[in-house]
C-alpha positions in Angstrom: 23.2 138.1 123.4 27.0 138.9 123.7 26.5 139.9 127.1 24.8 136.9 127.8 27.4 134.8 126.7 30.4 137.0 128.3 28.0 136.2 131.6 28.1 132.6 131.3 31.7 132.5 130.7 31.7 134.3 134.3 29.5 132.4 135.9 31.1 128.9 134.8 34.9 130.5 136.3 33.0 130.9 139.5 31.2 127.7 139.8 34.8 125.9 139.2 36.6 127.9 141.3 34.1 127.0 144.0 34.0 123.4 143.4 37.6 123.3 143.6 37.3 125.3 147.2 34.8 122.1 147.9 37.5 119.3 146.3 39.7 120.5 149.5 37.1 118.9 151.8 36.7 115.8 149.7 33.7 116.9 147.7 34.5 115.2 144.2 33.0 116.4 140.8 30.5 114.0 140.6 29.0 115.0 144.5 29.3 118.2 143.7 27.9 118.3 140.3 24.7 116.3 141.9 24.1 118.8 144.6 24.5 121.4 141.8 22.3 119.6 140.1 19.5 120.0 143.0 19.9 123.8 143.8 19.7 124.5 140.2 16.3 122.7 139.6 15.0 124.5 142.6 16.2 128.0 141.5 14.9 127.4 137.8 11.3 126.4 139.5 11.1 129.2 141.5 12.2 131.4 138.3 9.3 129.8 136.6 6.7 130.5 139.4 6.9 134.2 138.9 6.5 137.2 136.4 6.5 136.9 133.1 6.1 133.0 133.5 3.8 132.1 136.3 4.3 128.7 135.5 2.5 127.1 138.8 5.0 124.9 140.0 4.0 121.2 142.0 6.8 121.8 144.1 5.9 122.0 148.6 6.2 125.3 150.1 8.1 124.8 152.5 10.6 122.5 150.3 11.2 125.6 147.9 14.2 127.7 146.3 12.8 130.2 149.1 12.9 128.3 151.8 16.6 127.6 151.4 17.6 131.2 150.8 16.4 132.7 154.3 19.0 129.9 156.0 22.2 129.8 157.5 24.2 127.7 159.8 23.2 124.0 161.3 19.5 125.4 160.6 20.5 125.7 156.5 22.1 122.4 156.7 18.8 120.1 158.5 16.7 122.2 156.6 18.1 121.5 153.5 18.7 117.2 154.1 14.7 117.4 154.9 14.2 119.0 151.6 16.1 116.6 149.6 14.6 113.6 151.3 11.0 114.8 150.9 10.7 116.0 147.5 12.6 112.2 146.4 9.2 111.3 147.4 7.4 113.6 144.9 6.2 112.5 141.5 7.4 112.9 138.1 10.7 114.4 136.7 10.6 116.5 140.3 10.8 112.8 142.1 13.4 111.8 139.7 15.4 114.3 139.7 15.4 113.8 143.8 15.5 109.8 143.9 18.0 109.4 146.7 19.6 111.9 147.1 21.1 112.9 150.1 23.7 116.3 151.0 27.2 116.1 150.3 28.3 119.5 151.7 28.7 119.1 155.0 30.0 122.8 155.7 27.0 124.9 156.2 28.7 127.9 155.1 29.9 126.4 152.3 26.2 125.5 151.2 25.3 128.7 152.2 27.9 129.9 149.6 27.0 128.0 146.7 23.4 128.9 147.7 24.2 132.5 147.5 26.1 132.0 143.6 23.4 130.1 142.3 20.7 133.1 144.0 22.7 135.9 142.2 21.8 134.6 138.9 18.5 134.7 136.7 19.2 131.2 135.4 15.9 131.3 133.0 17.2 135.1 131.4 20.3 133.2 129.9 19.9 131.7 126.4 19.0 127.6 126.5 22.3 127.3 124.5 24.5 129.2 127.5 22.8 127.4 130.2 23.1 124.1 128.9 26.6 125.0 128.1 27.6 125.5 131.6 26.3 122.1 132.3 27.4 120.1 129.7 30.8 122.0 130.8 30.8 120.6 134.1 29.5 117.1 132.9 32.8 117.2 130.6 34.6 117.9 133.8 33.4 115.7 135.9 34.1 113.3 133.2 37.9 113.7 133.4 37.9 112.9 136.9 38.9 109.4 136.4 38.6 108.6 140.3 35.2 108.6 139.8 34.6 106.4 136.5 32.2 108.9 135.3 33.5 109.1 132.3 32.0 105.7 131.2 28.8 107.2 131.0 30.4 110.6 129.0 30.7 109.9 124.7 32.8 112.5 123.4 31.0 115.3 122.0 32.3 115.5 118.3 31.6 112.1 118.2 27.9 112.2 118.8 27.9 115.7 116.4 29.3 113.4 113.8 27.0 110.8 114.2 23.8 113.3 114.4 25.5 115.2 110.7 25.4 111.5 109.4 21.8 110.7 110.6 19.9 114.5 110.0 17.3 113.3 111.7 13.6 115.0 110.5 11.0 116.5 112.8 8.2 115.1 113.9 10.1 111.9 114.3 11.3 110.0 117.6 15.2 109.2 119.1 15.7 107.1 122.2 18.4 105.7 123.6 18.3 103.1 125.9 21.6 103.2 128.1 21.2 107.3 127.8 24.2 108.4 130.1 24.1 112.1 130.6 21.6 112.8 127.6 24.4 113.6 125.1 22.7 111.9 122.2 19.4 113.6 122.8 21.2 117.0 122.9 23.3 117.0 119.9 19.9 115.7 118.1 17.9 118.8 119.9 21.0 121.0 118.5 20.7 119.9 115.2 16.9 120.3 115.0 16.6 123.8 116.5 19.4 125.1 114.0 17.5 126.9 111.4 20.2 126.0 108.9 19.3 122.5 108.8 15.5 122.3 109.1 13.0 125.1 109.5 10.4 124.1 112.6 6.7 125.3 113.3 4.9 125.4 116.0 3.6 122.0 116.3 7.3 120.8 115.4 8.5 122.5 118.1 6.0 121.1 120.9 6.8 117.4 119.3 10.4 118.2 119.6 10.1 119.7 123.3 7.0 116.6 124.6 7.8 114.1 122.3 11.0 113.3 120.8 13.2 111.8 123.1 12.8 108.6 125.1 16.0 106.8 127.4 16.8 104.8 129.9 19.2 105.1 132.4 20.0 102.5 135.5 22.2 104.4 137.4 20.2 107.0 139.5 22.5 109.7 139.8 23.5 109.9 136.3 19.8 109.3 135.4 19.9 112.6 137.5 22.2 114.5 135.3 20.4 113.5 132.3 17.1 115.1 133.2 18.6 117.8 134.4 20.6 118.1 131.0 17.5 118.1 129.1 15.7 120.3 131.3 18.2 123.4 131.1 18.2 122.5 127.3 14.4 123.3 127.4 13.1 119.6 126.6 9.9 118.3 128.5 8.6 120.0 131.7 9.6 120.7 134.9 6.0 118.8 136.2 5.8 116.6 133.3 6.6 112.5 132.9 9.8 111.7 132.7 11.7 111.1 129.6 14.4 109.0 131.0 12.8 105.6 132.4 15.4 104.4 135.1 14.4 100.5 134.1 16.9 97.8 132.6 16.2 98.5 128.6 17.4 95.1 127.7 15.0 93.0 130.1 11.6 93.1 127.9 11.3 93.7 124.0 10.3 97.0 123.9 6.6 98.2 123.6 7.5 101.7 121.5 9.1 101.4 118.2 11.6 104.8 117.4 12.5 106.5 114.2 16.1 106.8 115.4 18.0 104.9 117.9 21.5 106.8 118.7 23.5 105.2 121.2 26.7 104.0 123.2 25.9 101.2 125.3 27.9 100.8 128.3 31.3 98.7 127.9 32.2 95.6 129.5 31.1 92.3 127.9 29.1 90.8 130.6 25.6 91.7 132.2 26.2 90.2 136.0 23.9 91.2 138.9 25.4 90.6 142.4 23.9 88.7 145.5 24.6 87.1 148.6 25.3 83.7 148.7 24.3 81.3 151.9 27.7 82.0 153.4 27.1 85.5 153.2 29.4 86.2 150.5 28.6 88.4 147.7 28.5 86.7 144.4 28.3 87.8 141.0 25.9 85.4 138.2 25.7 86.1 134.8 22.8 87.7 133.7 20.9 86.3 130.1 18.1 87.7 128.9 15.7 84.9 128.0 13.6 87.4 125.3 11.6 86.0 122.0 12.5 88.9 120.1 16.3 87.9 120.2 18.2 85.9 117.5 20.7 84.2 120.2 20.8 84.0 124.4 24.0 85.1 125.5 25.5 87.1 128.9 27.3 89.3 126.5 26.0 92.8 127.4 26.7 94.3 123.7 25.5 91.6 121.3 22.9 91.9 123.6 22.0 95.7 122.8 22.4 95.2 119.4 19.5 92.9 119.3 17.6 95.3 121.6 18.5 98.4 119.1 17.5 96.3 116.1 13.5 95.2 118.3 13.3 99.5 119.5 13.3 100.2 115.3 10.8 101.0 113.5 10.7 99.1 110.2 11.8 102.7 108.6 14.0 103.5 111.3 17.8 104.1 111.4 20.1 103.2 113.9 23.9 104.7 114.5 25.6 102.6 117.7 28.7 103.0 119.1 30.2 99.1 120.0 33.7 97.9 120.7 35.7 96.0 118.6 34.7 92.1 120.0 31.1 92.7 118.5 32.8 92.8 115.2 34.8 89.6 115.6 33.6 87.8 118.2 33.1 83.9 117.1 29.6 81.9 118.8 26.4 84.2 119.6 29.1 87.5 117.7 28.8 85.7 114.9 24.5 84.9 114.4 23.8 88.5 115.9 26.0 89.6 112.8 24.7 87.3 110.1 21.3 88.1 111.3 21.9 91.9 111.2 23.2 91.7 108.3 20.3 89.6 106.7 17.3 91.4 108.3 18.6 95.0 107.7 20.9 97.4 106.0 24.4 97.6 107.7 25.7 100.3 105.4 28.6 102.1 107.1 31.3 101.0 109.7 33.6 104.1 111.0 36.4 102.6 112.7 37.2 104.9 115.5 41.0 105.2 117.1 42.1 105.1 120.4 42.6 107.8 123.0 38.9 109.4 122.4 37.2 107.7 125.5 37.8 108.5 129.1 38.2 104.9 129.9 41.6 104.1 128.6 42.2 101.3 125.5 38.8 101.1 124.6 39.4 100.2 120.5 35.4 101.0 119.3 33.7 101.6 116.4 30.4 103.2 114.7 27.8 100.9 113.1 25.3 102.7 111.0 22.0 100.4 109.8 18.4 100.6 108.4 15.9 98.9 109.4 13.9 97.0 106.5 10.7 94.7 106.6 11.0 91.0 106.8 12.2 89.8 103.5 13.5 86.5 102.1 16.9 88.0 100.7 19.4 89.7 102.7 18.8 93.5 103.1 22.6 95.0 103.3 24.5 94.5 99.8 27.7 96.3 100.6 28.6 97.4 103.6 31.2 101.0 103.3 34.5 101.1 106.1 35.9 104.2 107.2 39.1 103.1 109.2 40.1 106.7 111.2 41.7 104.3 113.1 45.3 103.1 112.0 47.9 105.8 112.0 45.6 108.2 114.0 46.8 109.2 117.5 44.6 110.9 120.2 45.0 111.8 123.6 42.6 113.2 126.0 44.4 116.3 127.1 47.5 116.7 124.0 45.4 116.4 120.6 41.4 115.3 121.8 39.2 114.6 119.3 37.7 117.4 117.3 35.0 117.7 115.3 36.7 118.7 112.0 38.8 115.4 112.3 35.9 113.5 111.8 34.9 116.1 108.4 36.3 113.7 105.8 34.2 111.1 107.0 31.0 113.0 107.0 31.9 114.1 103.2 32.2 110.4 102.1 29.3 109.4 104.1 27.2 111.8 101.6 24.3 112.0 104.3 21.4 112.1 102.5 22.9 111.2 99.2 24.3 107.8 100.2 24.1 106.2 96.7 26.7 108.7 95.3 29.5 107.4 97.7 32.9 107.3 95.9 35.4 105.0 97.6 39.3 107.0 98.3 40.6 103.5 98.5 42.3 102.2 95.5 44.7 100.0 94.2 46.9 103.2 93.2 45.9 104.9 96.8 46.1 102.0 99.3 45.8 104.6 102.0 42.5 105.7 101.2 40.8 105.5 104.3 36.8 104.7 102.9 36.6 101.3 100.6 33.4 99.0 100.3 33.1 95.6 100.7 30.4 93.5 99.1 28.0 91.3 101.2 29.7 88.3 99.5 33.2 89.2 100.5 32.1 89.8 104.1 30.2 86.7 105.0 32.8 84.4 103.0 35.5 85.9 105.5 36.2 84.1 109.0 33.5 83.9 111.3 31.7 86.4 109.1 33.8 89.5 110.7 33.5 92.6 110.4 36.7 93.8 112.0 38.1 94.9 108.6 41.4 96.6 108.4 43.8 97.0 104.9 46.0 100.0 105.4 49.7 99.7 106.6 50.5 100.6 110.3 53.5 103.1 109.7 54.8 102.9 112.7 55.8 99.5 112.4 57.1 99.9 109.1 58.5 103.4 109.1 61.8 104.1 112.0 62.6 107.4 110.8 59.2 109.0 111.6 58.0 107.0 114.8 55.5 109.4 116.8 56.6 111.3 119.7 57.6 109.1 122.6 54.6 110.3 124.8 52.2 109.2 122.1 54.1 105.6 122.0 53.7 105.3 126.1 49.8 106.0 125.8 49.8 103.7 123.2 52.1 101.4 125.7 49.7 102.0 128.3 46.6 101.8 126.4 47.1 98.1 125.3 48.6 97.2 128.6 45.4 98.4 130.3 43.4 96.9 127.5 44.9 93.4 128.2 44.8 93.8 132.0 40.8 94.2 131.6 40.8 90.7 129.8 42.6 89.4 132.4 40.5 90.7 134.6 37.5 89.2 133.0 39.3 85.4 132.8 39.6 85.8 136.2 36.3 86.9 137.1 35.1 83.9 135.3 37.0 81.0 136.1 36.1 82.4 140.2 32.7 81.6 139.3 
């Protein structure tokens, strides 16, 4: 195994160093990760068609690993556009993986190149943990290229382990996610499951976990793409299989499957908008609502809007834990019903209140909201509802002091997962800094528009001269709520064009 792992740490140094030979004729992370993504897959297939496997494989001859190897030149180049465009037509996760994809490298030699590092490896040999690391490595990566805006679709990683410590969810039982990104949520959940220090799984637990588990959506193809290729080198469904990931609108019909455990980060931005051309040929954006029976309230704001989607995917046993930004917890009109409702119908038990500086897109101010579902009763299901605020007088940056997952320890202790009725509050009237205090269901929907954007420790840096952070942390901080009131600005804008 150590060699394994001293392998992978090889073979990652030379897939960046070629990428960045690739970044000098324009080829960005994200193209390059997508065309990595496709040689891959093929390699892995062919891996799996021979001895010891013989898995049979659904993928056309002459469309193969194989058939790219023997190629150089213009011939590599046509040869390998033809493959990409034909197997897009195929079924299953093969077809999905493929959906539209089209060649990026336009140096044949370079192709050839990449071809030849990918050929040198046995990708199926390597543990599923040091595979998948590789990739989740260069999804990180591509992440931080903020050119590209991947990183809306990239939660940080301690993050979701945090949120999957909290959860511990059982086997046997189902996660989705319905605006899936990369897969992150399914992985951490995977991780957690195959570690034989939290559960112990048999034989039918383990097909469950591999077939039937996970379930996402996805909208945008190509990261659709990198999610089933994420779950794919991390050993979950099959290379010939269904799909996992649907690529269909989650929030455009109640959903059909109820899930044990809905783990999520919707996409940001407050409105759902499609565009289309008007009669004078301009391109026009409309609001889009989502006229569904299932929800308490109609509105064009995309996050209340999930919310009431996560709260229809649960099953009556099921828990939720939902990464939303701050206007869900304050927001007057439609903000307000979706959280009296939520509150009423089930158990909103725990808010984490998450700082700044943790998200590839800058001044996002988010937060965690964990809830059970419960059957329909006549009294409101959540009684108190516990704040963690690892928000005021925190400072993170991307690249300084990221977000690990040992800052977000304390919180898991005082979450007691799996013991929640022995929670002990740090906050009191002799330790006003205490970070976790509970608020009753009374307290909450006597406050202002029934908000849940609960705050009671003193920002130091206001109050304290002497100790002020460094003056890089106060110009992200600068920057951060600058960039976070451009965006609103933004969005006045967009609407009073309208």
């Amino acid at each position: 195994m150590a060699n394994i792992t001293a392998n992978t740490s090889t073979i990652v140094s030379k897939i960046w160093a070629f990428c960045n030979t690739l970044r000098d004729d324009g080829v960005g992370y994200g193209d390059y990760l997508e065309q990595l993504t496709y040689l891959l897959f093929l390699k892995m297939a062919d891996e799996y068609s021979k001895p010891p496997h013989n898995h049979p494989m659904r993928i056309p001859k002459g469309y193969n690993w194989q058939s790219l190897v023997g190629k150089s030149g213009d011939e590599l180049e046509t040869h390998y556009s033809k493959l990409l465009r034909e197997l897009g037509t195929e079924k299953g996760m093969l077809g999905q993986i493929f959906t539209k994809s089209q060649n990026k490298i336009q140096d044949p030699a370079k192709l050839y190149k990449l071809i030849a590092l990918i050929n040198a490896e046995e990708w199926i040999l390597m543990g599923v943990k040091d595979k998948g690391d590789i990739y989740e490595g260069l999804l990180e990566k591509n992440a931080e290229d903020t050119k590209s805006g991947a990183g809306q679709y990239f939660t940080p990683r301690p993050l979701i382990k945090a949120m999957v410590e909290c959860i511990r969810p059982e086997p046997n039982k189902t996660i989705a996610d319905p605006a899936c990104g990369t897969g992150g949520f399914f992985l951490a959940a995977y991780d957690w499951l195959v570690d034989p220090n939290n559960v112990s799984l048999d034989k039918g637990q383990k097909q469950f976990l591999k077939h039937k588990t996970f379930a996402g959506n996805e909208i945008v193809p190509g990261t659709r793409r990198l999610a089933l290729m994420n779950l794919f080198l991390h050993n979950i469904g099959d290379i010939d299989g269904e799909s996992l990931i649907s690529p269909n609108d989650s929030l455009i019909a109640q959903p059909s499957t109820q899930y044990d455990y809905v783990l999520a980060n919707p996409p940001f931005g407050k409105k759902s908008s499609m565009t289309f051309t008007n009669e004078e040929g301009e391109q026009e954006k409309e609001d889009l609502t989502y006229n569904r029976q299932d929800f308490w309230v109609t509105t064009s704001n995309k996050q209340l809007n999930f919310v009431q989607h996560i709260k229809s995917m649960l099953k009556t046993t099921g828990q939720a834990a939902v990464v939303l930004p701050d206007n869900v917890l304050f927001e007057g009109g439609a903000g307000e019903t979706v959280r009296k409702k939520l509150l009423e119908t089930t158990d909103l038990h725990t808010i984490l209140r998450l700082p700044t500086g943790i998200f590839y897109a800058n001044g996002v101010k988010a937060n965690v909201l964990f809830w059970d579902a419960k059957p329909a009763s006549k009294n409101p299901w959540t009684k108190e509802v516990w704040v963690y605020d690892y928000r005021m007088n925190v400072h993170h940056t991307l690249k300084k002091n990221p977000l690990k997952l040992e800052d977000l320890n304390d919180f898991i202790q005082c979450y007691k997962p799996g013991n929640r009725h022995k929670r002990k509050e740090t906050w009191s009237e002799a330790n006003p800094e205490g970070r976790w205090r509970k608020f009753a269901y009374e307290e909450i929907i006597a406050r202002d528009k029934t908000s849940l954007d609960i705050t009671w420790i003193k920002d130091k840096s206001l109050a304290d001269l002497d100790n002020l952070p460094d003056p890089d942390e106060l110009a992200q901080d600068i920057v951060e709520n600058l960039e976070a009131g451009l965006e609103s600005f933004r969005a006045i804008i967009n609407a009073l064009k309208r």
